[in-house]
C-alpha positions in Angstrom: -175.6 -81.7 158.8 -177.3 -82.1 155.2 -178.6 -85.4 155.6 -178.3 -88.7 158.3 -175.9 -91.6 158.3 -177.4 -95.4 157.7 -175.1 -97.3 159.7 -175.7 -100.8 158.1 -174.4 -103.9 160.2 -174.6 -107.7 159.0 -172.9 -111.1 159.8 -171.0 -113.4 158.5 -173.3 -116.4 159.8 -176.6 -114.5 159.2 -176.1 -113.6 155.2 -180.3 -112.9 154.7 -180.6 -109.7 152.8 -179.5 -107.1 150.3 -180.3 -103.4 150.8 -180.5 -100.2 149.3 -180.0 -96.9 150.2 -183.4 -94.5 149.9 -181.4 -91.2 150.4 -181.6 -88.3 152.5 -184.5 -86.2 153.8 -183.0 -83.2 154.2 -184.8 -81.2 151.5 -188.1 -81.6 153.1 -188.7 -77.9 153.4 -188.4 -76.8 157.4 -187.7 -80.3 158.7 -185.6 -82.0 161.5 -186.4 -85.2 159.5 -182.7 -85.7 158.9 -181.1 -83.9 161.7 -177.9 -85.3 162.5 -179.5 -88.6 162.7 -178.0 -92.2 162.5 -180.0 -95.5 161.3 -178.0 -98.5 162.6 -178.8 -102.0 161.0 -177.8 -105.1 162.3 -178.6 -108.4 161.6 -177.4 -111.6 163.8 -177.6 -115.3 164.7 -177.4 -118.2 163.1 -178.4 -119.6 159.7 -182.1 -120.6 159.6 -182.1 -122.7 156.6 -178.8 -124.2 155.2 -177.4 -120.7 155.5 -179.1 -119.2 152.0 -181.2 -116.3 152.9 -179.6 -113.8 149.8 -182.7 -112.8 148.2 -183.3 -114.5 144.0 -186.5 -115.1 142.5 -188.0 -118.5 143.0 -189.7 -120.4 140.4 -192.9 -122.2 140.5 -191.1 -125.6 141.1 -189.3 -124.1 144.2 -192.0 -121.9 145.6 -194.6 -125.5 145.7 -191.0 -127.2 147.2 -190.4 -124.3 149.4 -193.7 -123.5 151.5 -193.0 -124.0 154.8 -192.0 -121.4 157.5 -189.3 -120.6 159.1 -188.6 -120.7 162.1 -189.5 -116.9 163.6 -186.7 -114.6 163.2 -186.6 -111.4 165.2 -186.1 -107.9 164.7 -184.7 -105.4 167.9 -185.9 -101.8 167.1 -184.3 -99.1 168.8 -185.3 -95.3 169.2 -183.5 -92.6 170.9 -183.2 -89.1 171.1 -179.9 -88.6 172.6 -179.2 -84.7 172.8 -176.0 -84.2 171.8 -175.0 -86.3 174.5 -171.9 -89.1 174.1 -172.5 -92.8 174.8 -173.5 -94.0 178.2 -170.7 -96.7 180.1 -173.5 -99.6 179.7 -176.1 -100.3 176.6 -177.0 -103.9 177.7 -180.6 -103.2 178.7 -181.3 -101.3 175.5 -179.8 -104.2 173.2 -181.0 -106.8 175.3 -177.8 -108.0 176.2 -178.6 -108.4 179.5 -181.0 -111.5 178.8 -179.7 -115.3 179.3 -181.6 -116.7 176.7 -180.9 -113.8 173.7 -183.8 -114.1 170.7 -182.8 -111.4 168.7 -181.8 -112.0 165.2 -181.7 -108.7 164.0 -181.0 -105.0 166.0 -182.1 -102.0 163.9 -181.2 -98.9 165.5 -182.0 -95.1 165.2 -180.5 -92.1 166.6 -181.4 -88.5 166.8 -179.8 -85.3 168.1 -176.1 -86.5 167.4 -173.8 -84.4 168.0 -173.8 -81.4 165.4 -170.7 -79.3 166.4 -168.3 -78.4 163.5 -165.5 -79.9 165.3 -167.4 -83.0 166.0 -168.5 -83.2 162.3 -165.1 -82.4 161.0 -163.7 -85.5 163.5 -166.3 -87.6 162.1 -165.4 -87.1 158.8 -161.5 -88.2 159.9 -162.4 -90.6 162.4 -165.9 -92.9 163.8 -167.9 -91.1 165.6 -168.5 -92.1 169.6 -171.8 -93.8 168.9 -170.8 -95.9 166.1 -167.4 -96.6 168.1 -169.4 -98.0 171.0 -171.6 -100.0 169.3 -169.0 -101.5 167.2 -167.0 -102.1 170.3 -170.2 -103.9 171.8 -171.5 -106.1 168.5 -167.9 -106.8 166.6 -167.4 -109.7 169.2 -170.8 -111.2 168.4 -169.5 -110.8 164.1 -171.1 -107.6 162.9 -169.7 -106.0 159.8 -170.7 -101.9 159.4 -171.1 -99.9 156.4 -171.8 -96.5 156.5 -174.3 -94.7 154.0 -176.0 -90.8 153.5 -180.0 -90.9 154.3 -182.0 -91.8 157.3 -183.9 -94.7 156.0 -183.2 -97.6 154.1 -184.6 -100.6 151.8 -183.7 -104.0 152.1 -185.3 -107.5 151.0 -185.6 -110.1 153.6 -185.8 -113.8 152.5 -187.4 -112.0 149.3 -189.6 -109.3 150.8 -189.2 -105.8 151.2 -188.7 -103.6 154.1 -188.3 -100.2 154.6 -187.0 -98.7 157.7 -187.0 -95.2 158.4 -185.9 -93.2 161.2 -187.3 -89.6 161.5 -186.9 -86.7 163.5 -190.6 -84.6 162.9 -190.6 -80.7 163.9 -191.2 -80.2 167.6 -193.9 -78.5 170.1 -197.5 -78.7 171.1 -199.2 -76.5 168.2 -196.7 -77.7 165.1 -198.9 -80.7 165.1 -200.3 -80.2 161.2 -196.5 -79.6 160.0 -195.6 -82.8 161.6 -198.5 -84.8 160.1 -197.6 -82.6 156.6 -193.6 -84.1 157.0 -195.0 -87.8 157.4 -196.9 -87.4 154.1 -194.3 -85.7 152.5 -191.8 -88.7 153.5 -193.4 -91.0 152.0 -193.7 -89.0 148.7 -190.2 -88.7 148.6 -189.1 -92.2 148.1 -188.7 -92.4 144.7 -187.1 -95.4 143.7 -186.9 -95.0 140.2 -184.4 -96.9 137.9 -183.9 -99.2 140.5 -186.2 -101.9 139.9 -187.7 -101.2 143.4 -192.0 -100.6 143.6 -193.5 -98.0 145.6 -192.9 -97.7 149.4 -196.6 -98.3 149.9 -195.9 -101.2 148.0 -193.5 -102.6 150.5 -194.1 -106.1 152.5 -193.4 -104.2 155.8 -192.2 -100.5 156.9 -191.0 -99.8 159.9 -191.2 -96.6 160.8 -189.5 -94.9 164.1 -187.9 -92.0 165.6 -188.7 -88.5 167.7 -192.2 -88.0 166.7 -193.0 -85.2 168.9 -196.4 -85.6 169.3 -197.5 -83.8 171.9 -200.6 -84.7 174.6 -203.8 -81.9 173.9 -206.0 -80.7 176.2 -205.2 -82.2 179.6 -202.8 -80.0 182.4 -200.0 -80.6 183.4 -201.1 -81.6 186.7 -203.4 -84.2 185.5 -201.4 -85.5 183.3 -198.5 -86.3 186.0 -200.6 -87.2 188.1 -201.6 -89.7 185.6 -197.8 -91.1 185.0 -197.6 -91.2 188.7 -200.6 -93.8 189.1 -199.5 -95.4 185.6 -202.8 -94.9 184.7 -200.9 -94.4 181.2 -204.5 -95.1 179.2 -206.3 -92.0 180.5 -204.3 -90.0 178.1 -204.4 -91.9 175.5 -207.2 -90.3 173.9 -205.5 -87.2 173.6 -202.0 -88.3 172.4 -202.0 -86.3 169.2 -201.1 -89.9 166.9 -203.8 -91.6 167.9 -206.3 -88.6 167.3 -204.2 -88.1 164.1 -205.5 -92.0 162.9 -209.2 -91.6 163.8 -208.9 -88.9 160.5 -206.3 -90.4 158.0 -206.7 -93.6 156.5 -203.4 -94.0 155.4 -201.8 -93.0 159.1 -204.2 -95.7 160.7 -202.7 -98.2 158.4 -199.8 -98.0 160.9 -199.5 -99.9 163.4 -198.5 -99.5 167.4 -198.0 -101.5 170.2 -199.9 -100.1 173.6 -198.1 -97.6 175.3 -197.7 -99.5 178.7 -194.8 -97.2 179.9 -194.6 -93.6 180.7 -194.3 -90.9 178.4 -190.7 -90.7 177.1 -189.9 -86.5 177.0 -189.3 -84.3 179.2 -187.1 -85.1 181.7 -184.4 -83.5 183.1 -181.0 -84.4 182.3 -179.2 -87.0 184.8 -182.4 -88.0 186.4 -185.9 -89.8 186.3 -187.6 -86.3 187.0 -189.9 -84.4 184.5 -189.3 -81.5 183.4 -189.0 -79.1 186.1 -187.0 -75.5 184.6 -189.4 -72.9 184.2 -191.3 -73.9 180.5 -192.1 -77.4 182.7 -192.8 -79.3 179.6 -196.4 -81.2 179.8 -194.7 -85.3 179.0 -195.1 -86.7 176.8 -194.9 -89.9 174.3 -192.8 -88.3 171.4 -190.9 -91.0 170.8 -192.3 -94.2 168.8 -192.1 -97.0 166.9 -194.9 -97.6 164.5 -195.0 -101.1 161.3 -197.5 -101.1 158.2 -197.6 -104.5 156.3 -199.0 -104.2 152.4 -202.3 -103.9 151.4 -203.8 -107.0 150.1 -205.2 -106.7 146.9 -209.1 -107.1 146.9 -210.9 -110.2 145.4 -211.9 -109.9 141.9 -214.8 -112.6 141.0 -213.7 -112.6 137.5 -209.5 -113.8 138.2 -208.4 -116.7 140.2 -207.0 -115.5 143.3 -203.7 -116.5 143.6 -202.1 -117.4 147.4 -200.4 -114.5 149.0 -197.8 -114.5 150.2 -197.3 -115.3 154.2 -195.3 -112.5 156.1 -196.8 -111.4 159.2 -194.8 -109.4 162.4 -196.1 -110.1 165.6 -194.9 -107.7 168.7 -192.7 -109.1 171.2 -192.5 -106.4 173.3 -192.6 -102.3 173.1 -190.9 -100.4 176.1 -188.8 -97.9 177.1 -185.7 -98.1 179.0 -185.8 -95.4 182.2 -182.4 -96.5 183.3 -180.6 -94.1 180.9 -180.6 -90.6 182.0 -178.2 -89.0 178.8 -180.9 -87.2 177.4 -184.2 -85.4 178.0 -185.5 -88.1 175.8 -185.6 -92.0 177.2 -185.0 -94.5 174.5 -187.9 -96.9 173.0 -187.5 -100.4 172.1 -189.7 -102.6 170.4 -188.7 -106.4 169.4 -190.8 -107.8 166.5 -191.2 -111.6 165.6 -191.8 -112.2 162.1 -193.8 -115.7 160.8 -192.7 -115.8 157.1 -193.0 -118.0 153.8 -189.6 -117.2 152.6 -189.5 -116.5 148.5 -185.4 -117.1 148.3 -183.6 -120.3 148.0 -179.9 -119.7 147.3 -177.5 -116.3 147.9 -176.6 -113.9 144.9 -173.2 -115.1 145.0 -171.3 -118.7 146.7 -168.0 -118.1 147.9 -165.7 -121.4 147.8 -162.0 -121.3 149.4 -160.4 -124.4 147.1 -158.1 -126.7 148.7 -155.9 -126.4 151.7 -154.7 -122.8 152.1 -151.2 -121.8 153.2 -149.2 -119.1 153.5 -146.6 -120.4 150.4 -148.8 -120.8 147.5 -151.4 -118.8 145.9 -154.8 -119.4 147.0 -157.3 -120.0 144.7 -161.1 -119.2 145.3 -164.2 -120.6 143.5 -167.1 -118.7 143.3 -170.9 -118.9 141.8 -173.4 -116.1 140.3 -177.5 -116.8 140.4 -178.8 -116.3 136.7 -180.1 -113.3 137.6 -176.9 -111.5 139.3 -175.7 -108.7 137.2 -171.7 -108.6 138.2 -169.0 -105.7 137.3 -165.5 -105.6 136.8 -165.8 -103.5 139.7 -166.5 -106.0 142.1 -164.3 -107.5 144.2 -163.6 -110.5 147.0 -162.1 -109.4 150.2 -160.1 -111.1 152.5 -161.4 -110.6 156.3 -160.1 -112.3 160.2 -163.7 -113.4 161.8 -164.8 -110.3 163.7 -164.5 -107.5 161.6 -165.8 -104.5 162.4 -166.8 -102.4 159.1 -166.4 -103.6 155.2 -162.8 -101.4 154.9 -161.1 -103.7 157.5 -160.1 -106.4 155.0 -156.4 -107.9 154.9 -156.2 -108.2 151.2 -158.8 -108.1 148.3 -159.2 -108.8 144.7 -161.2 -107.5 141.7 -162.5 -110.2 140.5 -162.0 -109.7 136.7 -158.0 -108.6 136.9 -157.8 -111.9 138.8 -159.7 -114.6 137.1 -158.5 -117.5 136.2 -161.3 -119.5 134.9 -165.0 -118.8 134.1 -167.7 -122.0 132.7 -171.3 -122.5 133.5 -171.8 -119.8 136.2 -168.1 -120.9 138.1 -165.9 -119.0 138.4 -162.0 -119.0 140.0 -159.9 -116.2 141.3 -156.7 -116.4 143.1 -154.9 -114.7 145.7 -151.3 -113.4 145.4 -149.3 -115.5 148.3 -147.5 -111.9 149.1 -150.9 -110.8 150.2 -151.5 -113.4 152.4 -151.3 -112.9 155.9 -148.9 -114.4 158.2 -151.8 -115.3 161.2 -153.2 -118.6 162.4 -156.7 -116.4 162.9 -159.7 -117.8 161.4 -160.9 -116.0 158.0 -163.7 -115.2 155.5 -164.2 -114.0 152.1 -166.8 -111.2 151.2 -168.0 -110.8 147.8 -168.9 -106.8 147.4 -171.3 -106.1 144.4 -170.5 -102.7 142.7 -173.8 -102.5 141.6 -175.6 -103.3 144.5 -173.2 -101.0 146.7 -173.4 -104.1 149.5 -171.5 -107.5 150.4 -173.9 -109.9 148.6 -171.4 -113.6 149.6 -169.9 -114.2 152.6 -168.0 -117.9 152.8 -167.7 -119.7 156.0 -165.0 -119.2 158.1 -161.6 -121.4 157.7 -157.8 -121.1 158.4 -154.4 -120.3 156.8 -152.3 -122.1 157.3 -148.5 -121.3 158.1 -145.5 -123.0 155.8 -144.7 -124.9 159.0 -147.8 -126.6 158.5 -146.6 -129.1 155.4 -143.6 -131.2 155.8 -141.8 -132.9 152.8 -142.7 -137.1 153.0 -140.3 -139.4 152.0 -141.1 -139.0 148.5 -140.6 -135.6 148.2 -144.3 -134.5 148.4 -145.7 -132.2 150.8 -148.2 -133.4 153.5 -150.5 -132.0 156.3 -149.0 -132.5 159.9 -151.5 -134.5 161.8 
């Protein structure tokens, strides 16, 4: 498989971001970086602030109006190896479904080992693959929308900051340690972000960085090691994890972070089963599978220039664990949930989405919409027409482009309408989505509202129509 798939997930009632894709790994000479793997990104919940979280540049008025935080939102990471192997009957206790009181705002998700078989490519292609069928058929209900996109990491800006999110697959076994370490540099050489207005990974607010790691545990047997496990007396072996030695000599790899590793070592087990390892290689565990966050360097003091405020975006680690129940894979899966104490820098969405008036299925329905200053449009953009629940950015009813349809344009406003013979003949509940050529992403998402049918308006006495009560 040349390169990975970004599976990028957002909702209609949680419209905080706009992304961009970073591209595919695969040239990185000898690596499993982008093995048939999948990045998922999902992003949840309800609307922290008046429902504007689409990133625009504040000015100075706004940001001394705008200075306090948010409310935490939360991030759900998720790391698995999965072998080749199809979806499990139950992914609650990895997603946290399972949990009365959910706190999970957003669920990023990355998979390795997919499936590689020609036949399983070339049914891909045609049709969604198992994976991104299940989690689909899990999150739709709760209002994710899916886009799919080549690469295995991507760039987004949250309430105004960036993030990167990568999900890597590094070469495997015990004495390829200085190739894996070579790949991580090498990743984050490659992100070249050139012409699109985007700074230097290192540069980035936050990266969160995941996936097999395969680093290996020196120097201790096997015996000792188990042993080890078997008393979870997990910080004896610590020392020797090959990351953590890795960080006592590389400056820029001890700039990333780690939660402790409080649960056993994630590879090898054997498949179907909570056991290690036990064919005839009986693979020394251990913790190749991780989940690691570097924020920005803050510029140092210079006497000389008044030191402006920075500004306040800090992750704090909700948990880190692995999930033994699922026995799919060799691999067990790694979750780590992030809260994230922020400042935000945005104030109002790219684009406002406006359904006018009463809308029924016998006129043509006319739609307002506004552009930030700062929003470069197209003629290729376009509005879709969506039932609440969606599942990917394909599955609208109807759509238009927005500059074959226009009926009006003054002061940033702008109205579009619908053709009635597009309209469809449902009582479901609907939304509009404003997809930005440019951009390559939805960028305004109305709130939901209804059709409705011709029955709806009957003729008054005077001959004018009027809403049924």
């Amino acid at each position: 498989m040349a390169g990975g798939i970004i599976k990028f997930l957002t909702t209609h009632a949680f419209s905080c971001l706009t992304w961009k894709p970073l591209g595919s790994l695969a040239n990185v000479s000898s690596t499993r970086a982008a093995k048939c793997g999948q990045l998922w990104w999902a992003c949840m919940g309800e609307p922290k602030q008046d429902g504007n979280f689409l990133p625009q540049d504040r000015s100075e008025d706004d940001k001394l109006r705008f200075s306090a935080p948010l409310p935490m939102p939360s991030i759900h990471v998720a790391t698995w190896n999965v072998a080749s192997a199809a979806p499990p009957l139950d992914l609650s206790d990895l997603l946290q479904l399972n949990k009365e009181n959910l706190s999970v705002d957003m669920y990023v998700i990355g998979l390795q080992e997919m499936n590689c078989g020609i036949m399983s490519l070339l049914s891909d292609a045609a049709f969604e693959d198992p994976w991104s069928n299940f989690f689909m058929d899990v999150l739709s209900p709760l209002s994710f929308v899916k886009g799919n996109k080549g690469g295995i990491n991507i760039c987004l800006k949250l309430y105004g900051y960036y993030v990167s999110i990568i999900n890597c697959h590094l070469p495997p076994h015990m004495a390829n340690n200085d190739q894996r370490l070579e790949h991580f540099d090498r990743i984050l050489e490659m992100q070249d972000f050139e012409g699109q207005n985007i700074p230097n990974i290192l540069d980035h607010d936050l990266i969160l960085w995941f996936g097999d790691m395969n680093f290996r545990i020196e120097d201790f047997g096997l015996h000792f090691v188990r042993e080890s496990i078997k008393n979870r007396r997990y910080k004896d072996l610590w020392e020797k994890d090959q990351l953590n030695i890795a960080k006592r000599h590389d400056p820029l790899l001890r700039e990333f972070q780690e939660g402790p590793l409080l649960f056993p070592p994630t590879y090898k087990f054997d498949k179907n089963s909570n056991n290690y390892d036990t064919s005839e290689k009986k693979r020394k565990p251990a913790w190749t599978d991780r989940i690691l966050w570097r924020l920005k360097r803050q510029p140092r003091a210079n006497p000389h220039t008044p030191r402006l405020p920075a500004p306040h975006f800090q992750p704090s680690l909700r948990s880190y664990v692995s999930h033994m129940m699922y026995s799919i894979s060799d691999h067990k899966p790694v979750t780590g949930t992030f809260d994230l104490e922020l400042m935000p820098l945005v104030t109002a969405p790219l684009i406002t989405l406006i359904p006018e008036g009463l809308w029924t299925m016998e006129n043509d329905m006319l739609i307002s919409y506004s552009l930030t200053p700062d929003f470069l449009s197209s003629p290729w953009d376009w509005i879709g027409l969506y039932k609440v629940g969606l599942r990917h950015i394909n599955d609208y009813l109807s759509y238009v482009w927005v500059k074959d349809n226009q009926v009006s344009f003054n002061d940033g406003l702008s109205q579009v309408y619908f053709n009635v013979s597009d309209i469809p003949e449902t009582e479901d509940q609907f939304l509009l989505c404003y997809y930005s050529n440019n951009l390559h992403s939805v960028v305004g998402i109305s709130k939901p509202f209804k059709i409705q049918p011709a029955s709806f308006l009957a003729e008054d006495p005077l001959g004018e129509a009027q809403p049924h009560i």
